[in-house]
C-alpha positions in Angstrom: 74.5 109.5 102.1 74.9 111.6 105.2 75.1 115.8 104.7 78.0 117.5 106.9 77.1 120.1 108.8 77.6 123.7 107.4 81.2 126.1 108.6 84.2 126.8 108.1 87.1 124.5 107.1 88.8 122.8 109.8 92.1 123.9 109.3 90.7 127.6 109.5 89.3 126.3 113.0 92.5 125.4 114.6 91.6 122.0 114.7 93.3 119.4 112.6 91.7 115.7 112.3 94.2 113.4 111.8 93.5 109.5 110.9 95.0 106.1 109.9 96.1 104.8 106.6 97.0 101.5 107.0 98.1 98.9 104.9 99.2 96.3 107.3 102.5 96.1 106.7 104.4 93.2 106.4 108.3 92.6 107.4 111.3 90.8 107.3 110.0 89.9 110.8 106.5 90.0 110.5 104.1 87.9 108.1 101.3 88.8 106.8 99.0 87.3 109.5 101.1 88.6 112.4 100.8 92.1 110.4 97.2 91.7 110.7 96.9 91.0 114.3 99.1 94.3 114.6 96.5 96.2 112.6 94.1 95.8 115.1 96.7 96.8 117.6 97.3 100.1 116.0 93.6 100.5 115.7 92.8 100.7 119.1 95.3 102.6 120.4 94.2 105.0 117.5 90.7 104.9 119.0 92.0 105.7 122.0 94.5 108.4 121.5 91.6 110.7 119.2 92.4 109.6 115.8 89.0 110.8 113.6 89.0 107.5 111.0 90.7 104.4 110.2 91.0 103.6 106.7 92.5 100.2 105.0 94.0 99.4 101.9 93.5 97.3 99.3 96.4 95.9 97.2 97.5 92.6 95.4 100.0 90.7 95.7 102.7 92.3 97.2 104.6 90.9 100.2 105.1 94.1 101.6 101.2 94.4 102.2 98.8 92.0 103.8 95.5 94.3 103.0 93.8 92.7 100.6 90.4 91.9 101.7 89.6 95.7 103.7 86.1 94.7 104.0 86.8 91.7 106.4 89.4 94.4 107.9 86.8 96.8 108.6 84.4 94.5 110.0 86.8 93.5 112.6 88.5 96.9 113.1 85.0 98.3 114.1 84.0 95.9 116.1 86.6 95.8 118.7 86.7 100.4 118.8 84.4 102.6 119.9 84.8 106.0 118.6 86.4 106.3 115.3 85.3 105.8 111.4 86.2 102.9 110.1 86.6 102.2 106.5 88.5 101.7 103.3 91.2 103.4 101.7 90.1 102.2 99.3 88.0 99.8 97.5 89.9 99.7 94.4 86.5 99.2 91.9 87.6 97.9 88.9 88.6 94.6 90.8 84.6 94.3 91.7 81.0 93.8 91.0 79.3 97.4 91.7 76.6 95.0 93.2 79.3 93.3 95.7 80.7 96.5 97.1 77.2 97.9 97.8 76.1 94.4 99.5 79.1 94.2 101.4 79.4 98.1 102.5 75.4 98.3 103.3 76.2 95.0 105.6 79.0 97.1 107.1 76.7 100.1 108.0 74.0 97.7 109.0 76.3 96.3 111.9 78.1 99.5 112.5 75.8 102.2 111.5 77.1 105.9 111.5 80.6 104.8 111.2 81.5 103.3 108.0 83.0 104.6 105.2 83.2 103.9 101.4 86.7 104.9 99.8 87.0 104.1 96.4 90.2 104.3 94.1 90.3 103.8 90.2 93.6 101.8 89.9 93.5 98.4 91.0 96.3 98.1 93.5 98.4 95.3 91.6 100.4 94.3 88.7 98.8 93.7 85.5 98.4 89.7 85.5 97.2 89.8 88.9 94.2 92.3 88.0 93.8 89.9 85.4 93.4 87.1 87.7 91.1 89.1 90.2 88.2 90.5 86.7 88.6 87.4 84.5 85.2 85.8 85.4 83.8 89.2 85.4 84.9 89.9 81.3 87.4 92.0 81.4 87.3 95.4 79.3 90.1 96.8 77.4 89.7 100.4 78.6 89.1 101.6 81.8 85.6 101.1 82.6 86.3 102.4 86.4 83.2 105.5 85.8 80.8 102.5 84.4 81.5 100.6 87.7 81.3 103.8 89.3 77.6 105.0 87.8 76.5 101.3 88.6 77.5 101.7 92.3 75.7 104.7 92.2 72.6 103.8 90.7 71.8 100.4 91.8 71.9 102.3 96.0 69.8 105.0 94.2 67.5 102.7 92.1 68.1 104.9 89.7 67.8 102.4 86.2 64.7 103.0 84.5 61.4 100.2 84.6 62.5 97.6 82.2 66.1 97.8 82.8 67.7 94.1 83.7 68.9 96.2 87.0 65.8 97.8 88.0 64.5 95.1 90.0 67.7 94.7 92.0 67.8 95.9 95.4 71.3 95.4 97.5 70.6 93.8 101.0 69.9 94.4 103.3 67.4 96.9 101.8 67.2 99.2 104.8 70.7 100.1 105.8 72.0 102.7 103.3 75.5 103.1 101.5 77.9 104.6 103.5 79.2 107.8 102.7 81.3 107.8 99.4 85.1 109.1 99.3 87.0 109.3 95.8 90.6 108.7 96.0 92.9 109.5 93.7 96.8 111.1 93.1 95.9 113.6 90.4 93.1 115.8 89.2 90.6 113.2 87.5 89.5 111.7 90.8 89.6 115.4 92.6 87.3 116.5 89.7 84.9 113.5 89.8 84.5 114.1 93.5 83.8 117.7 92.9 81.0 117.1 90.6 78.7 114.9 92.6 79.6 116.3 95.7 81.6 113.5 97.3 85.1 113.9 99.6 87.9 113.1 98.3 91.5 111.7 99.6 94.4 113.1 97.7 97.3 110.3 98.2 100.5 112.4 98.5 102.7 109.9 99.9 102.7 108.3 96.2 101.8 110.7 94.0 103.8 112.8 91.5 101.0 115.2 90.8 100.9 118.5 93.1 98.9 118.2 96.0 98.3 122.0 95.9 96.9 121.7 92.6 94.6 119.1 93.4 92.9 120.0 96.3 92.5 124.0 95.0 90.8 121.9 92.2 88.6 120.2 93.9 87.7 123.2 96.2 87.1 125.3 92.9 84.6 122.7 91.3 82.9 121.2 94.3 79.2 121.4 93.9 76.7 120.3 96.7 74.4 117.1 95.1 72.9 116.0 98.5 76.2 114.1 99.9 78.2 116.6 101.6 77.1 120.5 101.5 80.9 121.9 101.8 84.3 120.0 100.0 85.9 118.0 102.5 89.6 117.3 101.7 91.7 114.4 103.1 95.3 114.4 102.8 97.0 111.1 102.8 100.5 111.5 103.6 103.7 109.5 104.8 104.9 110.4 108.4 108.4 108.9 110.8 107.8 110.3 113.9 110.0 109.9 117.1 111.4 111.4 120.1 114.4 113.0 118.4 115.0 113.8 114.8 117.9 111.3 114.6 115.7 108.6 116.0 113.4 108.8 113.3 116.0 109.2 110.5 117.4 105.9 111.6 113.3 104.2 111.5 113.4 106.0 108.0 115.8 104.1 106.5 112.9 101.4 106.1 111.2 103.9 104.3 113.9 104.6 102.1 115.1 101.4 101.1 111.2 100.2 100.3 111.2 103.1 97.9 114.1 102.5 96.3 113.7 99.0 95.8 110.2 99.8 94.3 111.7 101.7 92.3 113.3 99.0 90.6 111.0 96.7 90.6 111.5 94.6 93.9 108.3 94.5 95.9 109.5 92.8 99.4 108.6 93.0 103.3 110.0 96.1 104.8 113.2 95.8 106.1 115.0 96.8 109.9 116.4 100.2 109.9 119.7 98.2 110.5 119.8 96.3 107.4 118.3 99.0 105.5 121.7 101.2 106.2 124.2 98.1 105.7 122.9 98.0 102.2 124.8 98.7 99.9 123.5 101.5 97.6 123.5 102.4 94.5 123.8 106.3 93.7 120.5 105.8 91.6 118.8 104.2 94.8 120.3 107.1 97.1 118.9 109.9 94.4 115.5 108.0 94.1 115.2 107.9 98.3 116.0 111.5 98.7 113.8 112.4 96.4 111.0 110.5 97.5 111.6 112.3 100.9 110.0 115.5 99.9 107.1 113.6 100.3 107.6 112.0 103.6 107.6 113.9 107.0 110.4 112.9 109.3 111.4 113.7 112.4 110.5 115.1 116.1 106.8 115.9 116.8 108.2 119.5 116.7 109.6 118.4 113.3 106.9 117.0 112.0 104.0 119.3 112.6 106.2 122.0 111.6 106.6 120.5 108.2 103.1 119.0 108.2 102.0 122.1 108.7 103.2 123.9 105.9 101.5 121.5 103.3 98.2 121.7 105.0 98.5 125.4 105.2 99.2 125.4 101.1 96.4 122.9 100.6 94.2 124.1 103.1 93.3 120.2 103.6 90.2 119.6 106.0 91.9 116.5 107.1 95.5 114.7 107.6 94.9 110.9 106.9 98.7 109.0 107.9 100.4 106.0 107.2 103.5 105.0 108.6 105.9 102.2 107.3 107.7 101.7 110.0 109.6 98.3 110.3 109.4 98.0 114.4 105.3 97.7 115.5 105.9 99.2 118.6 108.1 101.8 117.3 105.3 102.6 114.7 102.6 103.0 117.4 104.7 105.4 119.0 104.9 107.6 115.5 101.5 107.6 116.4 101.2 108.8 119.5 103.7 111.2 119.0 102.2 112.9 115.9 98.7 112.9 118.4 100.2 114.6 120.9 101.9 117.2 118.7 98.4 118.2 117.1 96.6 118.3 120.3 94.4 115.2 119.8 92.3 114.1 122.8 90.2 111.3 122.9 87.4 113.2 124.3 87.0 114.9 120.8 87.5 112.0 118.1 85.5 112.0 115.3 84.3 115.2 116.2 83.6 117.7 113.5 84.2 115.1 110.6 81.5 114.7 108.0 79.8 111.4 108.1 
């Protein structure tokens, strides 16, 4: 995998990268093939406006989401920009062949090379039966066999199993196009430790996660040890963002937000709903507690707002990176969250991609 360049941490640079989480989000108004088409959309004004990467999903299903196959996503996604990373955020491994992922991601690098990336999560992005459904032909295992998968990856682009091994005479095509670079995701310290030991970025996902971000990335900062994949820890900070014009404006788009949450929260798993029917409903004072808590983890407001606050947790984390997703009902009211939160951290397309490790 490709070695970043040595120096100092972005954030102690003045210059932020931000990029893309996106899970193609489907609405009330908008199915899942429509929310596909928008992906692309979103991708190339992305390209355009400086964004450094564009990273896709993978979950089950869930009819809020129409990522399930990021590969394919990826593959299209790069094809039609010019400038950004494109990859996955993530490959959840336990629903795959090691073997598959490498096939498919050196295919990827071959077509696109320098631009791919690999982002791997341990969980597998869906409810129980469903996972069942996606590993029975592969025999399922009990316990969490996500650092087996993980070493097989690892070793089969490495050809790393000893002579006599089943798996030493295995090569995953095309042969000459390597793995792209590996990021570890994750929303508490296992994955931030993991990444640290064999030298790998990692992608903290703090618009989900209940452990401290601080912690996290300090820990991973702490442990990181150069292994010939990146030669400095390079942090990524996924995090939930509203953004626009006026702070009112994006309270009313946050109402989508809030209502996903909450209904989440009680097990209802359906297509984002319009700002306007996400105030008419009627709410429970559980729902309202579980919103309003949730919104300590998502930035809303102005671009003034928003970086402000932004700010403050990549100041605490001192995250190399700001990786965004925005689940925002209204396309073109999304792509303006976009452009918005661009402009406020003094993206340019001139400089995308630019002083992000490969």
């Amino acid at each position: 995998m490709a070695v970043a360049k040595a120096g100092p941490p972005h954030y102690l640079c003045g210059m932020l990268p931000l990029s893309v989480l996106d899970l193609c989000f489907v609405t009330s108004a908008t199915p899942g093939s429509a929310a596909l088409r928008n992906s692309l959309d979103l991708a190339r004004l992305a390209d355009r406006l400086g964004y450094a990467r564009y990273w896709i999903a993978e979950h089950h299903n869930l009819p809020s989401v129409a990522s399930s196959a990021p590969d394919l996503m990826i593959g299209q996604i790069a094809a039609i920009t010019t400038r950004m990373r494109v990859g996955s955020g993530g490959v959840m491994l336990p629903n795959h062949a090691p073997l598959t992922v490498a096939e498919r991601f050196k295919t990827l690098e071959a077509l696109f090379p320098g631009r791919i990336d690999l982002g791997i999560g341990r969980a597998p992005g869906t409810d129980p039966v469903t996972s069942l459904a996606l590993r029975r032909r592969q025999g399922v295992a009990e316990d969490d066999d996500f650092l087996e998968r993980f070493q097989e990856l690892l070793l089969i682009e490495q050809h790393g199993y000893p002579e006599g091994h089943p798996f030493s005479t295995i090569s995953a095509m095309p042969a000459d196009a390597p793995l792209p670079p590996i990021w570890l995701l994750g929303s508490s310290d296992y994955s931030a430790r993991l990444a640290a030991q064999i030298g790998a970025g990692f992608a903290f996902a703090h618009h989900f996660a209940s452990h401290d971000a601080v912690a996290a990335l300090q820990d991973y900062r702490r442990r990181f040890q150069p292994a010939g994949r990146l030669d400095r820890p390079h942090a990524i900070l996924a995090t939930a963002v509203v953004c626009a014009d006026t702070d009112a404006e994006a309270e009313r788009l946050a109402a989508t937000v809030d209502l996903n949450f909450a209904r989440r929260a009680r097990g209802e798993f359906r297509p984002l709903a319009s700002p306007e029917d996400a105030l008419a409903e009627p709410w429970s004072e559980i729902d309202r507690r579980r919103a309003q808590a949730n919104r300590a983890r998502v930035f809303v407001g102005s671009p003034a707002t928003v970086r402000e606050r932004l700010q403050t947790l990549v100041d605490a984390t001192a995250a190399d990176e700001v990786m965004i997703t925005s689940a925002i009902f209204d396309h073109e009211a999304r792509k303006r969250s976009y452009e918005l939160t661009a402009a406020a951290f003094g993206l340019s397309s001139a400089t995308s991609g630019a002083s992000v490790p490969a």
